[in-house]
C-alpha positions as CSV (number, residue, x, y, z in Angstrom):
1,X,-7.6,3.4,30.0
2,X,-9.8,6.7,30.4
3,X,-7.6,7.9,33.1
4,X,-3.9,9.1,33.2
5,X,-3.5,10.9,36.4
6,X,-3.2,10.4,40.0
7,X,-6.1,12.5,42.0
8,X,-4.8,15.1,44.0
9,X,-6.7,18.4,45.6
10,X,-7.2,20.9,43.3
11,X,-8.0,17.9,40.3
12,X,-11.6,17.7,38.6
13,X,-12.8,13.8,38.4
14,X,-15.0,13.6,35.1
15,X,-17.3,10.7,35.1
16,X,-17.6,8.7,32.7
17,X,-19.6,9.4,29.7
18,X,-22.4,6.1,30.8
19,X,-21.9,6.0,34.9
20,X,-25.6,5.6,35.5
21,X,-25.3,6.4,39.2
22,X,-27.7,9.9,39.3
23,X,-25.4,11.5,42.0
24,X,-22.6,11.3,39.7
25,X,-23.9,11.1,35.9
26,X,-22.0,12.9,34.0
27,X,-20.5,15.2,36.6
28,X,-17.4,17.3,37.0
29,X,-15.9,17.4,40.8
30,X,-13.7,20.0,41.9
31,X,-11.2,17.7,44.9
32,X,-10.9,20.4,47.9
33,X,-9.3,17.6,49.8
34,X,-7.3,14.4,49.0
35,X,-5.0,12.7,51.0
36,X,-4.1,8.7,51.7
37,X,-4.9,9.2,55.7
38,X,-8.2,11.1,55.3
39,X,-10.0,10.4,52.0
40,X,-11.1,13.3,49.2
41,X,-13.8,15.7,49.8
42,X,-15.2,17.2,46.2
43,X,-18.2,19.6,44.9
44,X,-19.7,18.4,42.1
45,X,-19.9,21.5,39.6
46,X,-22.0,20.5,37.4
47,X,-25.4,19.4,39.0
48,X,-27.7,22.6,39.3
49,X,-30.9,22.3,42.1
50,X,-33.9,24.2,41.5
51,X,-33.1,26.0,44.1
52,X,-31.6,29.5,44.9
53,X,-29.9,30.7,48.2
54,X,-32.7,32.3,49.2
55,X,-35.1,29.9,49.4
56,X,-32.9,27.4,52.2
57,X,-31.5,30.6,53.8
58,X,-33.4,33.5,55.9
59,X,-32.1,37.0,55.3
60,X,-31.4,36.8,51.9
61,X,-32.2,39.6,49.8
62,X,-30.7,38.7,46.5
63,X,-33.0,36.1,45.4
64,X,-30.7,34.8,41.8
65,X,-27.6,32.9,43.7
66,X,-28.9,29.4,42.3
67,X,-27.7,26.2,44.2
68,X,-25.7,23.0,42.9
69,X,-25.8,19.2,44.7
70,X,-22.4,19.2,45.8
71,X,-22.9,15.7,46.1
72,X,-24.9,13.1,48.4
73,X,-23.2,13.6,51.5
74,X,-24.7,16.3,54.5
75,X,-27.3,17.2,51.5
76,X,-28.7,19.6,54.2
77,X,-25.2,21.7,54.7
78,X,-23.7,24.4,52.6
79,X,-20.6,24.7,51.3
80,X,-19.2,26.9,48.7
81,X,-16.4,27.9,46.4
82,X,-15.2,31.0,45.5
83,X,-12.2,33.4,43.7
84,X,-13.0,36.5,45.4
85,X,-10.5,36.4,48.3
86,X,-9.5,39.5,47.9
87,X,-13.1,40.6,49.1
88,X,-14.2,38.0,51.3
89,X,-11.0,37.8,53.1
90,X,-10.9,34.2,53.8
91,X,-11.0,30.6,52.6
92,X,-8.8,27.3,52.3
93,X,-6.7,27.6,49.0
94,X,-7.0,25.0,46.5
95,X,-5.8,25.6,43.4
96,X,-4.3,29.1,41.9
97,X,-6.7,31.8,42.9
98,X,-9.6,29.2,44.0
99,X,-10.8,28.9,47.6
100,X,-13.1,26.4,49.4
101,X,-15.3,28.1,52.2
102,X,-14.4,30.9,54.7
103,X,-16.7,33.6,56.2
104,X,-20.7,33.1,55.7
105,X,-21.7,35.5,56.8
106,X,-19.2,38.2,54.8
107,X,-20.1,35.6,51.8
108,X,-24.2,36.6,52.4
109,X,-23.5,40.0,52.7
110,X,-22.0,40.8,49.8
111,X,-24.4,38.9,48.1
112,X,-27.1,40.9,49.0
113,X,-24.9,43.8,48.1
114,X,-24.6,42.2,44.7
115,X,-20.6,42.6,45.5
116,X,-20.0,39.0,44.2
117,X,-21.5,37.6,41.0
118,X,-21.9,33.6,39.6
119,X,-18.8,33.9,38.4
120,X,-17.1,34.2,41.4
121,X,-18.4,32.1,43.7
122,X,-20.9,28.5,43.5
123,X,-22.7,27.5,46.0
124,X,-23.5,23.6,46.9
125,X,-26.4,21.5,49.5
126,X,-23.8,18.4,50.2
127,X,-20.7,17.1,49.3
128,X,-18.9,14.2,47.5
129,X,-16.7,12.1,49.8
130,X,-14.7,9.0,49.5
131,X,-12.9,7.2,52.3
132,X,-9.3,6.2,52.0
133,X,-8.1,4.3,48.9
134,X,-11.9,4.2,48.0
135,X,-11.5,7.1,44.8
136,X,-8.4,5.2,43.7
137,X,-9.9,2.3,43.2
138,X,-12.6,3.7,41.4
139,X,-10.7,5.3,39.2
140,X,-8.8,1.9,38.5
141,X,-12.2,1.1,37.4
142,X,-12.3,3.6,34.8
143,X,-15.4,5.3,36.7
144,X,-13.1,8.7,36.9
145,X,-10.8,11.0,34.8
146,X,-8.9,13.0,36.5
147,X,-8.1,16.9,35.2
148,X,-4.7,18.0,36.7
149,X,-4.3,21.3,34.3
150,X,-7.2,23.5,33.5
151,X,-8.3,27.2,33.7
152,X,-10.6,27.5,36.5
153,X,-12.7,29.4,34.6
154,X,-14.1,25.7,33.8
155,X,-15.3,25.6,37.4
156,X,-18.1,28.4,37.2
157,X,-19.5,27.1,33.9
158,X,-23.4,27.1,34.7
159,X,-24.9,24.8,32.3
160,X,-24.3,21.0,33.7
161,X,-24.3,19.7,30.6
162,X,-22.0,21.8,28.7
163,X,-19.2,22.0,31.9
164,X,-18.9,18.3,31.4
165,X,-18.1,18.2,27.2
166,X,-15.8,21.6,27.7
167,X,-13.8,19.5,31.1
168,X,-13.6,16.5,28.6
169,X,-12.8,18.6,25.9
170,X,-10.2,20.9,27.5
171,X,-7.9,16.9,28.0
172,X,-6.8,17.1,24.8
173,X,-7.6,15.4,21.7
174,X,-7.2,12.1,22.9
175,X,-10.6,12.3,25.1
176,X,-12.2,15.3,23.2
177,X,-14.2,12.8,20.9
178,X,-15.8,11.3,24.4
179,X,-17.8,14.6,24.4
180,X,-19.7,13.6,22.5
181,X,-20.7,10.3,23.3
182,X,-25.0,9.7,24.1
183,X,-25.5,9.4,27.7
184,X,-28.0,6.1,26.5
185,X,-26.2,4.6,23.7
186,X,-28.8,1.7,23.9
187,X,-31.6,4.3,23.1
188,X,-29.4,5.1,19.3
């Protein structure tokens, strides 16, 4: 069984290593929310756009905050994730010193200020969502890995390919050999 643990906010789901759907291929999802009555909400870290902050968002003056898919769902919206609470001044705790949201436009502000760097806060166009019971039985599936003890330093990793072999890596032996498995093993 690839998965030991039940989800719970604050988690990363790792897919796994062959999941051919492209939202989700290889991805690492931070869970902001996860409960039996409302369903999970997640970010997938891993999946960087082309695009920077700038380029969806007037007024921005600092042209290098680069964008991730959070996931298919309201691909139009923003969210973001940050551990600087103690300079924005607001967010929904997750996990240790790791917020979800709080106030844009403090958040843009000291952007353009460049009072917050990349590894801070991540930015994301959508989110990840699962109704009720719907993540569980996925991960019955063995679609999903679930990470209930890392360093969050994991979650500002910038290379997408990389975040996902150091998540599987940092599980312990046991899955640290999944790393390196080919994403096409038909193509070997």
């Amino acid at each position: 069984m690839f998965n030991e643990f039940t989800p719970k906010k604050g988690n990363l789901l790792i897919s796994e290593p062959f999941m051919l759907d492209q939202n989700f291929e290889r991805s690492v999802i931070l869970l902001c929310e996860h409960n039996d009555s409302d369903g999970t909400i997640g970010l997938v870290l891993n999946h960087r756009s082309m695009l920077n902050l700038s380029d969806v968002l007037e007024g921005m003056d600092n042209t290098e905050v680069p964008l991730y898919f959070g996931g298919p769902v309201e691909g139009n919206a923003l969210f973001f994730i940050h551990r600087a609470y103690d300079k924005l001044k607001s967010g929904n705790h997750i996990v240790d010193d790791l917020y979800w949201g709080g106030d844009f436009d403090h958040l843009r502000d000291l952007l353009n200020d460049n009072l917050l760097s990349s590894d801070e806060v991540k930015l994301f166009l959508g989110y990840s969502g699962w109704s009720p019971g719907q993540l569980d039985e996925e991960i019955k599936q063995n679609s999903w890995a679930v990470h209930n003890s890392f360093h969050i330093d994991l979650t500002f990793i910038n290379d997408g390919e990389d975040l996902w072999k150091e998540t599987i890596i940092s599980m312990g032996p046991k899955y640290a050999h999944v790393a390196n498995f080919p994403k096409r093993p038909e193509f070997n």
